[in-house]
C-alpha positions in Angstrom: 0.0 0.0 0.0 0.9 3.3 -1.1 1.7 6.9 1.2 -1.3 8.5 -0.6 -3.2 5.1 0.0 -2.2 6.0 3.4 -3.3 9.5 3.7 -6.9 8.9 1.9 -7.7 6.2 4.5 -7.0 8.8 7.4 -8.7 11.3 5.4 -11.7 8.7 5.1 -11.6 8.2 8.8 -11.7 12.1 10.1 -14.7 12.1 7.4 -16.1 9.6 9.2 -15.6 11.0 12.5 -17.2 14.4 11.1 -20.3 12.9 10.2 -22.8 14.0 13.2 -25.3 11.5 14.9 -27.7 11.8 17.5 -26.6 8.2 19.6 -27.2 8.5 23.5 -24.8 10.9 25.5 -23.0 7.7 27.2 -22.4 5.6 23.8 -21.1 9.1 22.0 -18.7 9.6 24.9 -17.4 6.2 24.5 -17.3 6.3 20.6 -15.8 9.3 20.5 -13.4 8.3 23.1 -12.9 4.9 20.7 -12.4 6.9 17.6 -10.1 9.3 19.4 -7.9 6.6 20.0 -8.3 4.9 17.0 -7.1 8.2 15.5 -3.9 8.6 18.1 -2.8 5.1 17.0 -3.3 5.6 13.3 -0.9 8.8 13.6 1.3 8.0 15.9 2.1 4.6 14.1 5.7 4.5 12.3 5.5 4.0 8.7 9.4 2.9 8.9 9.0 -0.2 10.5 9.8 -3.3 9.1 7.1 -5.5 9.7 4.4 -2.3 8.6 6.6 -1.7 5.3 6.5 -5.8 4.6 2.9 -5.7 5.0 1.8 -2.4 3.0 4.9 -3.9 0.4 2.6 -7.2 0.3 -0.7 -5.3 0.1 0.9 -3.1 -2.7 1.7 -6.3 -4.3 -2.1 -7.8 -4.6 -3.0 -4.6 -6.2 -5.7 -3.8 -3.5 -7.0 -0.6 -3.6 -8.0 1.6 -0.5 -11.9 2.1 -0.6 -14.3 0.8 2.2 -15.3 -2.2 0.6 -11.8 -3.2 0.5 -11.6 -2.3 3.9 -14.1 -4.3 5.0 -13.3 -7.3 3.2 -9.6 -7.4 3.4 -9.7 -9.5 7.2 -12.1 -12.3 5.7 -9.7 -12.7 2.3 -6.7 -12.9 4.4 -8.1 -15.6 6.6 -9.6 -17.6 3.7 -6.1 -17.8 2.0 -4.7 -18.6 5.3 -7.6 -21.4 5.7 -6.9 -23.0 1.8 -3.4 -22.6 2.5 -3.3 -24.9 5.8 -5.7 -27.0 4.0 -3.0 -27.3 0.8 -0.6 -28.4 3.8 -2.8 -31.0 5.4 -3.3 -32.6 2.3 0.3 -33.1 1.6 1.0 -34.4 4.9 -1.0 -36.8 4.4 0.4 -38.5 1.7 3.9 -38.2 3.1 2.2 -40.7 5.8 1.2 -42.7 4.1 4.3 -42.7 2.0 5.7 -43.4 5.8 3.1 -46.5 5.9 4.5 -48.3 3.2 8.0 -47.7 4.1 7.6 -49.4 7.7 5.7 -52.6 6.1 9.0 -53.2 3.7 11.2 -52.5 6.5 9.2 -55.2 8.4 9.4 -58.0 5.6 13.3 -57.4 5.3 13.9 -57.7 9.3 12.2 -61.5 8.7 14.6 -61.7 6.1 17.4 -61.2 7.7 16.5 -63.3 10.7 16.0 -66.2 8.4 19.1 -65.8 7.1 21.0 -65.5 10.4 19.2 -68.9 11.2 20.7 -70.8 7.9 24.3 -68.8 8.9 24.3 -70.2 11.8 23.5 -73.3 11.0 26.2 -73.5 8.0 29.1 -72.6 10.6 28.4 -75.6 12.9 28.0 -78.0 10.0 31.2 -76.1 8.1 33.6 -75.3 11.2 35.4 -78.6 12.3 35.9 -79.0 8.2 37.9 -75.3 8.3 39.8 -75.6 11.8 41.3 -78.8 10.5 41.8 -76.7 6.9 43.8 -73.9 8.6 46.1 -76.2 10.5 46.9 -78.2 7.4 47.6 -75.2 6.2 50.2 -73.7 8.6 51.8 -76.9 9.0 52.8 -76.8 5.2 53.7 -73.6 5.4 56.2 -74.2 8.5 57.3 -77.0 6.3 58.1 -74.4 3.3 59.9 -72.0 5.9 62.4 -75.2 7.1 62.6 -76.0 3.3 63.7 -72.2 2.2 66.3 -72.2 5.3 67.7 -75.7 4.2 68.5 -74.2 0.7 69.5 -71.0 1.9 71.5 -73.1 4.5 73.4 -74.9 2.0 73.6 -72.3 -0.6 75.4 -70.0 1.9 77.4 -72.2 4.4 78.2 -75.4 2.6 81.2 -74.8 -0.2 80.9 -77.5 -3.0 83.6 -80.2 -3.9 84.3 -78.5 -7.0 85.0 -75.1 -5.5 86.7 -76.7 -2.4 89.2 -78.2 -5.3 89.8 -74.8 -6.9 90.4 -72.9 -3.5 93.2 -75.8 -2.1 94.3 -77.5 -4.7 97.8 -76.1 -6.0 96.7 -78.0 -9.7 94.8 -75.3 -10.3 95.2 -72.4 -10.6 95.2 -68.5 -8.7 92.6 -67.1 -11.2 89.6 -65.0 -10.9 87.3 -68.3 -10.0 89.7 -68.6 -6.9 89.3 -65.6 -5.4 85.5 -65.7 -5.9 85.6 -68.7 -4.2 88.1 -67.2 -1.2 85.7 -64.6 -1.0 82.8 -66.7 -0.6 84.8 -68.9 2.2 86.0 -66.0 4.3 81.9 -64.8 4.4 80.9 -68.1 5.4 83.7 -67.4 7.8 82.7 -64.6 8.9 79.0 -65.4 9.0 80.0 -68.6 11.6 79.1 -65.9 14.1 75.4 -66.1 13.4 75.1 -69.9 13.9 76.9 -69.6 17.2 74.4 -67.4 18.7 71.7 -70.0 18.2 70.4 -72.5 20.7 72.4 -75.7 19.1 76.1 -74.7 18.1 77.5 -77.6 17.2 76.5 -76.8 13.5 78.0 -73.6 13.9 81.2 -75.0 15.1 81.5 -77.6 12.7 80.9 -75.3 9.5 83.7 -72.5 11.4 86.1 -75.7 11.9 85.9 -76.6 8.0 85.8 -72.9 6.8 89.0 -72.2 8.8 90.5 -75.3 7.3 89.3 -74.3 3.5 91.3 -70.5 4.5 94.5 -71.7 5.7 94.8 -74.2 2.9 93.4 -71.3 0.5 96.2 -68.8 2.1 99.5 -71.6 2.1 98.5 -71.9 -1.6 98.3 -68.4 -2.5 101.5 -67.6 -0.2 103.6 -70.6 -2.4 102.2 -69.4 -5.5 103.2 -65.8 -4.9 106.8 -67.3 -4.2 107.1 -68.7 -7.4 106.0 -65.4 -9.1 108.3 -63.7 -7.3 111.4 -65.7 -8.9 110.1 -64.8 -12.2 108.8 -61.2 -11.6 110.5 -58.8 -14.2 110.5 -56.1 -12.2 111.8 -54.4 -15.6 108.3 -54.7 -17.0 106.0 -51.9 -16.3 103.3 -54.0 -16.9 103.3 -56.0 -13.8 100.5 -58.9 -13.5 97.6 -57.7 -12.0 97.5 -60.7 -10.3 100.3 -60.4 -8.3 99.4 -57.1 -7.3 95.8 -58.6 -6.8 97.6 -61.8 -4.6 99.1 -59.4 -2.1 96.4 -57.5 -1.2 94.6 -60.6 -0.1 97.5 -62.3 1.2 98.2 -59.0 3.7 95.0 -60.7 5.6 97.7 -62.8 7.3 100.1 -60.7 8.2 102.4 -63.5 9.3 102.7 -65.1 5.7 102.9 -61.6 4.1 105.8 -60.5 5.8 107.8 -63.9 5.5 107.2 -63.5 2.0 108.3 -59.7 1.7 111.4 -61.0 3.3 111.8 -63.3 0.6 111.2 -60.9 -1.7 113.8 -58.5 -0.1 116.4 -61.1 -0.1 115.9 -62.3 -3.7 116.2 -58.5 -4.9 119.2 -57.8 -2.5 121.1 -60.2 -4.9 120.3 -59.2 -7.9 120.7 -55.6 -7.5 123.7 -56.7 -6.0 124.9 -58.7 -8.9 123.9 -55.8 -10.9 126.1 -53.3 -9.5 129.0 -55.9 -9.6 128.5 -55.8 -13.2 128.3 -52.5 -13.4 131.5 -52.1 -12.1 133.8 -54.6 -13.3 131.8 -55.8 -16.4 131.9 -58.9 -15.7 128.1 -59.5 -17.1 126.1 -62.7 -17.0 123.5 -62.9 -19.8 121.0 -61.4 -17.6 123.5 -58.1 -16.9 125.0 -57.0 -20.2 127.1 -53.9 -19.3 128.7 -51.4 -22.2 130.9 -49.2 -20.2 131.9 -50.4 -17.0 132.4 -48.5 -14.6 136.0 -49.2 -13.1 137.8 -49.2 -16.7 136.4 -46.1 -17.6 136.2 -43.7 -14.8 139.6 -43.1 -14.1 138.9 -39.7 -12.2 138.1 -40.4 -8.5 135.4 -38.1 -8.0 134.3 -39.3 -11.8 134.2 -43.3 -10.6 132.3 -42.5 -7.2 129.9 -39.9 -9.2 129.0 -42.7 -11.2 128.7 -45.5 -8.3 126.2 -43.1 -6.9 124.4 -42.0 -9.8 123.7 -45.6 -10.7 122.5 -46.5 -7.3 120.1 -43.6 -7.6 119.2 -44.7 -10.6 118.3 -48.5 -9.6 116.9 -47.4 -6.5 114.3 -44.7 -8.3 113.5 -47.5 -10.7 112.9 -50.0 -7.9 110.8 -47.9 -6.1 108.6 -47.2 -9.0 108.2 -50.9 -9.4 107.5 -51.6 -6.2 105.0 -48.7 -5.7 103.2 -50.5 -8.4 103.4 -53.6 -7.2 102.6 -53.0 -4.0 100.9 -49.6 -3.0 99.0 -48.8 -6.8 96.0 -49.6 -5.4 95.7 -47.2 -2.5 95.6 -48.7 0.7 94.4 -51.6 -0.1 97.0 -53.7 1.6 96.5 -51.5 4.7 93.0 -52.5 5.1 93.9 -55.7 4.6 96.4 -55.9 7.5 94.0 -54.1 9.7 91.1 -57.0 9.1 94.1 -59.6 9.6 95.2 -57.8 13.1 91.8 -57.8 14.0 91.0 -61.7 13.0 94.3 -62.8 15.1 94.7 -60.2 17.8 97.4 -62.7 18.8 99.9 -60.7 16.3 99.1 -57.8 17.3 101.9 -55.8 19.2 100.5 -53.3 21.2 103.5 -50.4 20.9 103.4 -51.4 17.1 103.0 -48.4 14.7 99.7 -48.6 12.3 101.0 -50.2 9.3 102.1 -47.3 6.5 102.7 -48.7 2.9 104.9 -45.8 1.9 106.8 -46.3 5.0 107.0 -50.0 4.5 107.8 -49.5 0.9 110.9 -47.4 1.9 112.4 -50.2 4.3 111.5 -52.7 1.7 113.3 -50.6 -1.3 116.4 -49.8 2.1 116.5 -53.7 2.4 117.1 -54.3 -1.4 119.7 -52.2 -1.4 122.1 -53.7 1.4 124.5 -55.4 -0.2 124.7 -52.3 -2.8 125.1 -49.7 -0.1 128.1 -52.1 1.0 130.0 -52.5 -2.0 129.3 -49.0 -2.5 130.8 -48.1 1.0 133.8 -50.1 0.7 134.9 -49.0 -2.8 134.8 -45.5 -1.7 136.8 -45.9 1.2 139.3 -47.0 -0.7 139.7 -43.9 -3.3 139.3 -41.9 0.2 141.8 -43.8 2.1 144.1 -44.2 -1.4 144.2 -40.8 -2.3 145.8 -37.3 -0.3 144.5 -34.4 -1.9 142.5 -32.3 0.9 140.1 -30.5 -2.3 139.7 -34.2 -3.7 137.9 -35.7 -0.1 136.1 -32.4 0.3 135.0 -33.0 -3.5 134.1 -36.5 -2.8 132.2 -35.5 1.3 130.0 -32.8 -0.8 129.0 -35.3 -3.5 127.9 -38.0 -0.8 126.1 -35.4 0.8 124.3 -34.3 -2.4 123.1 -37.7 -2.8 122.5 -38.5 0.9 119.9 -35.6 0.9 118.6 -37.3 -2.7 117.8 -40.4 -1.0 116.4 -39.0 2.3 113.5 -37.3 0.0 113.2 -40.7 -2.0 113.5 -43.4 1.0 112.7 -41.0 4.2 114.8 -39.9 6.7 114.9 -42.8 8.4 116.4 -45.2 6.0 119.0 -47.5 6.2 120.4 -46.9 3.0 121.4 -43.2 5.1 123.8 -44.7 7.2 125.7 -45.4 4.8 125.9 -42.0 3.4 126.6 -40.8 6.7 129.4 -43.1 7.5 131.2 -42.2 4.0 130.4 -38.2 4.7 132.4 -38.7 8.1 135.2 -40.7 6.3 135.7 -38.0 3.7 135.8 -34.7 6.3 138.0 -36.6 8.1 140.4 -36.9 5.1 140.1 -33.7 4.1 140.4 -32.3 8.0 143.5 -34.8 8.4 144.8 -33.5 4.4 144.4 -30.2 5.9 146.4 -30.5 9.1 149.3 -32.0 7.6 149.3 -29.4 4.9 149.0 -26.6 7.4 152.2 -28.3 9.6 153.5 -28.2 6.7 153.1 -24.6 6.3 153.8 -23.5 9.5 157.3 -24.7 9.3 158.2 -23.0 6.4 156.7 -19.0 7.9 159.3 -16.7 7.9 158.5 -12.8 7.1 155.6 -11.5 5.3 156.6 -10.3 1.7 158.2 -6.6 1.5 155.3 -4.9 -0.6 153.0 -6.8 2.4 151.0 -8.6 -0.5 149.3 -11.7 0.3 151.8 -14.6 1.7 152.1 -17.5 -0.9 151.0 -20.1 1.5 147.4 -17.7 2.0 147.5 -17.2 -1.4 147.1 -21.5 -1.9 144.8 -21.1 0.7 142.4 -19.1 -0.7 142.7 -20.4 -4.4 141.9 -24.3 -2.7 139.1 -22.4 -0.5 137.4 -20.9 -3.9 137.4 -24.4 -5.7 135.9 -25.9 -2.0 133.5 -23.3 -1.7 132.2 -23.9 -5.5 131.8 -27.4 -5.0 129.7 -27.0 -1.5 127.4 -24.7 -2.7 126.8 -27.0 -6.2 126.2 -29.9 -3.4 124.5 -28.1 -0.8 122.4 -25.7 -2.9 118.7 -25.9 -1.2 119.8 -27.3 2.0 118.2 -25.1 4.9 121.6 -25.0 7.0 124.0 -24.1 4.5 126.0 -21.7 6.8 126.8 -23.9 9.5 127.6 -26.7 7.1 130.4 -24.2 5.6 131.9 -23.4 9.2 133.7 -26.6 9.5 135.5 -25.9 6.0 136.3 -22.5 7.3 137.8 -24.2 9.8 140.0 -26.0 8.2 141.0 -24.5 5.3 141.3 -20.8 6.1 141.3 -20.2 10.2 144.8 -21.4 10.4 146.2 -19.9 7.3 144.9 -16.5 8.8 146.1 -17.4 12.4 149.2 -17.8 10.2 149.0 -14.5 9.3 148.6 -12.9 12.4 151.8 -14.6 13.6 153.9 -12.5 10.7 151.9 -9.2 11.5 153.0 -9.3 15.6 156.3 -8.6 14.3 155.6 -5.5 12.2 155.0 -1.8 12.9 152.4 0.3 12.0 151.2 1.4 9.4 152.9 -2.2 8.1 151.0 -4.2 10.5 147.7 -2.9 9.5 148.5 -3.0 5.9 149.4 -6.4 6.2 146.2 -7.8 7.8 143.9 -5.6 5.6 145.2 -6.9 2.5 145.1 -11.0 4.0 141.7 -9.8 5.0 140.5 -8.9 1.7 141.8 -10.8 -0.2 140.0 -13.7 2.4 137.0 -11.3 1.8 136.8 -11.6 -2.0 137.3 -14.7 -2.2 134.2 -15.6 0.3 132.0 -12.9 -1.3 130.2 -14.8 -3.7 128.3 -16.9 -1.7 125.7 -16.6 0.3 126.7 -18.8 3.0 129.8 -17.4 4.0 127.9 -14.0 4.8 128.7 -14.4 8.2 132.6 -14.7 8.1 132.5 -11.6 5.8 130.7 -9.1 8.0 133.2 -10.6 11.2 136.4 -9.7 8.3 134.6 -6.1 7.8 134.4 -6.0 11.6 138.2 -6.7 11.6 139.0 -4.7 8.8 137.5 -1.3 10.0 139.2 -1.9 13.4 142.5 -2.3 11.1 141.4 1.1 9.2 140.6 2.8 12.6 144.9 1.8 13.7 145.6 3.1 9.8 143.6 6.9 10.6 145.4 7.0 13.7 149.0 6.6 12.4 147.7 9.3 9.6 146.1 11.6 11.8 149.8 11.5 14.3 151.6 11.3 10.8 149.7 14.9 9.9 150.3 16.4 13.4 153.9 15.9 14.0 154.9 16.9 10.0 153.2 20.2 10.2 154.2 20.6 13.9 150.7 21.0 15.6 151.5 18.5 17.4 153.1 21.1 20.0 150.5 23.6 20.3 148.1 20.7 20.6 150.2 19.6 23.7 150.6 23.1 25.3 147.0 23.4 25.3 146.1 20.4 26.6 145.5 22.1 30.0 143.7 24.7 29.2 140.3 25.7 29.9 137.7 27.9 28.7 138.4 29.9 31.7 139.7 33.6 31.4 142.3 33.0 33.2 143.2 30.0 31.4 143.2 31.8 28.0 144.7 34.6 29.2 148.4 32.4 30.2 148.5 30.7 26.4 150.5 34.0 25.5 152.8 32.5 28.1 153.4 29.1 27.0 157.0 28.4 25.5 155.4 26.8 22.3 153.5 30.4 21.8 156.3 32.7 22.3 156.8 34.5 19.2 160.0 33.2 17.9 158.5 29.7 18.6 154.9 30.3 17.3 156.4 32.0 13.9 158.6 28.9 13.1 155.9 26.5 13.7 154.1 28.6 11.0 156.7 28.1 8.8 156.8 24.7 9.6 153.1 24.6 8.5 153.5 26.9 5.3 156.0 23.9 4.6 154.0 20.9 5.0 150.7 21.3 3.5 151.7 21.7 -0.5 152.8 18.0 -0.1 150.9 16.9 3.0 148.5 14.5 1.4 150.9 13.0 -1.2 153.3 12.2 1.1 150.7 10.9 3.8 149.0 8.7 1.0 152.8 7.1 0.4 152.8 6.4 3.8 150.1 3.8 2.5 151.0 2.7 -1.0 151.0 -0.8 0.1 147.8 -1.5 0.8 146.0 -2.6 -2.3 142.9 -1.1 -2.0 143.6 2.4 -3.6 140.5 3.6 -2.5 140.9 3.0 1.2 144.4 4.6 1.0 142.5 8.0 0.1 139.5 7.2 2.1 141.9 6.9 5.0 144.1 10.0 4.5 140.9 12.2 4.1 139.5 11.1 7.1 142.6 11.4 9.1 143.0 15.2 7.1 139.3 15.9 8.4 140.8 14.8 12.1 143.8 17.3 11.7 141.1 20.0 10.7 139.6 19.8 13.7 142.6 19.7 15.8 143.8 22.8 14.0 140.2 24.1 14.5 140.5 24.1 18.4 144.2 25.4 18.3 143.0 28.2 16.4 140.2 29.0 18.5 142.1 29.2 21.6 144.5 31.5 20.1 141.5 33.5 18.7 140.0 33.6 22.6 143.4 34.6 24.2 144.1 37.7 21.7 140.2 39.2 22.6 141.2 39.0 25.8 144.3 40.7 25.7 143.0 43.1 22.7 140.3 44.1 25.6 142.9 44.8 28.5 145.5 46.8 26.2 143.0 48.6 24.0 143.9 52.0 25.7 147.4 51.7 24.8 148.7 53.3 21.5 151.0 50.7 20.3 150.0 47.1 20.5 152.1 44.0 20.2 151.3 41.7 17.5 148.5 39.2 18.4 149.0 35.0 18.2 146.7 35.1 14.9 149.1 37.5 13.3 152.0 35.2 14.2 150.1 32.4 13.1 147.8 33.7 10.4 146.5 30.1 8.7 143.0 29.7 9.0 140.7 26.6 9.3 139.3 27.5 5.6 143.0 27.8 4.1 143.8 24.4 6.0 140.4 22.5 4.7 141.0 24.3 1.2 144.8 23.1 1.0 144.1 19.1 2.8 140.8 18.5 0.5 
């Protein structure tokens, strides 16, 4: 319903209200009353509430318009819809029950269904159930019967080694191929998986299988240890194709340590005579068909230091070639053979040393490659004694120490520090220092005898001279030998020792009897000449800087003897000694005037004496040094002993200058004045510096 639908039916009602009637005074007090309320109601009604604006919405809907018949009518329509609407519902639910009827008979007829059937179940279980419970234990009694079946032929698959592979693994007919490590393999699990069947209630099958697999390995191992033996006499170690086999044999035969060691040593012995027999050829040439030498080494090394060069370089040679062989035959597959000593030390903790090192299979391969070498390192050792022992020449054993040393630090890198093979070495090294110390000593007795005076021009002594020319060729041969060695300076000390300390002490003998400037000319030339000849090399640094140390205290004697040479020649020497006592006092300065050597008379001729000296006074100071063969230290020297006499002169003339103010001050009032000291001695410290530069 509309707003103006609304507003016509209040206009409608006040029109009503207006109309007048004549009803009794009570009923028109109470009608009015009524319609005054009605009225109040109407108006005071709000149009914005929901439930009013769904209802005028729904009215507005139908299409009803707002006259009185309407009015009137609209209650009575309402409620008949209302009425044929509950009636519309009514009649629905009652065909949903009877819909509900039909559904409760079916559910009826099934429930006897099911009980019927529950009756025949029943009844088929206790006819069917003795039949079943003797089924199912049938059936679990064949299948326990499979189960025993599967572990009998896993049982004998696994634990029980046939006759034919029993054959292969201990019978030394056939032979170590691929078929019989695949069978050792298979053993030493069986072996190994003893432990399971010894954990079970009855062991006595376990027992016996771990009693026959034992027997099957030790067999298995005896036949591989013999078969490695026989390879071993055949083994062309040549070859750098070594048999995979072998290499292959050892790893498995490390598993007992025991057997692999015995047959290492047999190894190492076999190759200690060959290499031996090698060398022997090598030497004298006397070659079997398997050693077929060209050159040997005897008849065509006829220089010592040649024949034991080539002695060691051979060695080296064999040794570097057996290494490589034996790294492949024995360490090429990592560490293999490590692993396989660990499992055997841990099958037979029996073996097992407890202060025992972990087994190391470069280590082991250096001793091995040390103990193949034996019988070479003594054949080697006792030919070089004898060109050590056979020959005199000091340079020669020093040659000969150097070149063992070489190679001694060669095969400590190749075969480890702690290798056999380096006793050797050391023992020869000793032998040849002590030759060349005892070569030394006799030729320095020798020496010693024969010192008489140094030379007149106080050049280098002939037997220094020797010295130094047999200490260049030793110090070129040590540092070829010792290059890269991390002590090289202290290993050149004991040379030093020998072959220059008493050759200088030698020297210092002849310079006691000398005077200066002779005896420092003398030892600066030995010195540098020592100096010079050490220079070159690095590791003699240190005996150089203590010959500079010596040499500039030598200098230091040679500035002196100049400096006393410049004083007394120009005759400052005795003003330098008459004012030794004085002061800077007054006083002091004012008695020089009074001194004998500053008398006039005196003090003019020492001028003269001066005016004398300087034209020649470095000339013939620098001939006071022509010996010394270092020209430039003759005028480094005289300059510095020049710059020493400046000074002097420099305080002399001061102290002249101080006495003549003070006597200029005292006299200044007389007319004539005598002459000052300056005037009598009129050089300067500029003229003198000017003149001795």
């Amino acid at each position: 319903m509309s707003v103006s639908s609304v507003q016509e039916r209040g206009t409608s009602a006040l029109q009503d209200a207006s109309i007048p009637s004549t009803p009794p005074l009570g009923s028109a007090s109470r009608g009015a009353n009524a319609l005054s309320s009605r009225i109040t109601s109407v108006l005071s009604a709000s149009y914005a509430d929901l439930e009013i604006r769904d209802a005028l919405e729904t009215l507005d809907a139908r299409g009803v318009r707002n006259t009185a018949e309407t009015r009137r009518q609209i209650r009575l329509d309402v409620q008949k819809e209302v009425i044929q609407c509950n009636g519309e519902i009514v009649k629905d639910f009652g065909q949903v029950a009877e819909q509900l009827r039909r559904i409760g008979t079916a559910i009826s007829s099934l429930n006897n269904y099911c009980a019927d059937m529950r009756s025949h179940i029943a009844a088929a279980n206790r006819e069917t159930s003795p039949v079943l419970e003797e089924a199912t234990s049938l059936m679990n009694q064949r299948k326990h019967v499979e189960t025993k079946q599967q572990i009998l032929h896993a049982f004998n698959s696994h634990f029980l080694v046939l006759d034919q592979e029993a054959t292969v693994l201990t019978s030394t007919v056939e032979p170590v191929n691929e078929e019989f490590f695949q069978v050792l393999t298979r053993v030493k699990k069986i072996h190994h998986d003893c432990q399971v069947l010894l954990g079970t209630e009855d062991q006595r099958l376990g027992l016996e299988v771990l009693e026959q697999s034992s027997k099957q390995l030790n067999a298995a191992f005896q036949k591989l240890y013999r078969w490695i033996q026989r390879e071993f006499r055949t083994l062309d170690l040549e070859n750098p194709q070594i048999s995979a086999s072998v290499r292959r044999s050892l790893r498995v035969l490390a598993e007992r340590p025991t057997l692999f060691q015995s047959c290492l040593d047999s190894f190492a012995e076999a190759r200690e005579s060959i290499l031996s027999d090698s060398f022997h050829a090598a030497l004298t040439g006397l070659a079997s068909e398997e050693h077929i030498v060209t050159k040997p080494i005897e008849f065509y090394a006829h220089d010592p230091l040649r024949y034991i060069g080539d002695m060691l370089a051979w060695v080296h040679s064999t040794t570097v070639s057996e290494r490589e062989a034996l790294e492949n035959l024995f360490i090429s597959d990592g560490d293999e053979i490590k692993r396989s000593i660990q499992e055997g030390l841990e099958s037979e903790p029996w073996l097992r040393d407890e202060g025992a090192e972990m087994f190391d299979g470069r280590k082991a391969l250096n001793q091995l490659v040390s103990r193949d070498l034996t019988s070479v390192a003594r054949l080697l050792r006792q030919r070089t004694e004898q060109v050590i022992q056979s020959h005199e020449d000091a340079t020669l054993a020093y040659k000969i120490a150097n070149l063992i040393g070489f190679y001694k630090g060669t095969f400590a890198k190749l075969l480890g520090s702690d290798s056999e093979v380096l006793d050797v070495f050391d023992t020869l090294e000793a032998s040849a220092m002590r030759q060349f110390r005892a070569n030394m000593r006799d030729h320095v007795a020798a020496v010693q005898s024969e010192l008489a005076v140094a030379p007149p021009d106080l050049s280098l002594p002939d037997f220094l001279d020797e010295a130094l020319q047999t200490l260049k060729i030793l110090a070129k041969s040590y540092d070829t030998s010792a290059a890269g060695t991390d002590d090289q300076e202290q290993g050149f000390q004991a040379v030093l020792a020998e072959a220059l300390d008493p050759f200088l002490s030698g020297c210092v003998n002849l310079q006691k009897g000398m005077q200066q400037p002779d005896s420092a000319i003398f030892a600066i030339n030995c010195l540098f000449a020592a100096k010079e000849a050490l220079s070159a090399y690095s590791f003699a640094s240190d005996r150089a800087e203590e010959m500079d140390e010596t040499i500039t205290e030598q200098v230091a004697q040679l500035v002196d003897y100049q400096h006393q040479y410049l004083l007394h020649e120009s005759g400052l020497i005795t003003l330098l000694e008459a004012l030794s006592h004085i002061t800077d006092s007054e006083e002091s300065l004012k008695s020089i005037p009074e001194l004998d050597a500053f008398k006039p008379d005196a003090l003019v001729a020492a001028s003269q004496q001066l005016d004398e000296f300087l034209p020649s006074a470095l000339i013939d100071a620098a001939e006071n040094l022509k010996k010394l063969r270092n020209r430039k230290m003759i005028q480094d020297i005289t300059e510095e002993a020049a710059g020493s006499f400046c000074e002097d002169f420099e305080l002399v003339e001061s102290k002249m200058a101080a006495a003549d103010d003070l006597t200029y001050d005292e006299d200044e009032e007389d007319e004539e004045q005598e002459p000052g000291l300056k005037d009598l001695f009129p050089r300067t410290s500029g003229e003198i510096r000017v003149l001795l530069s």
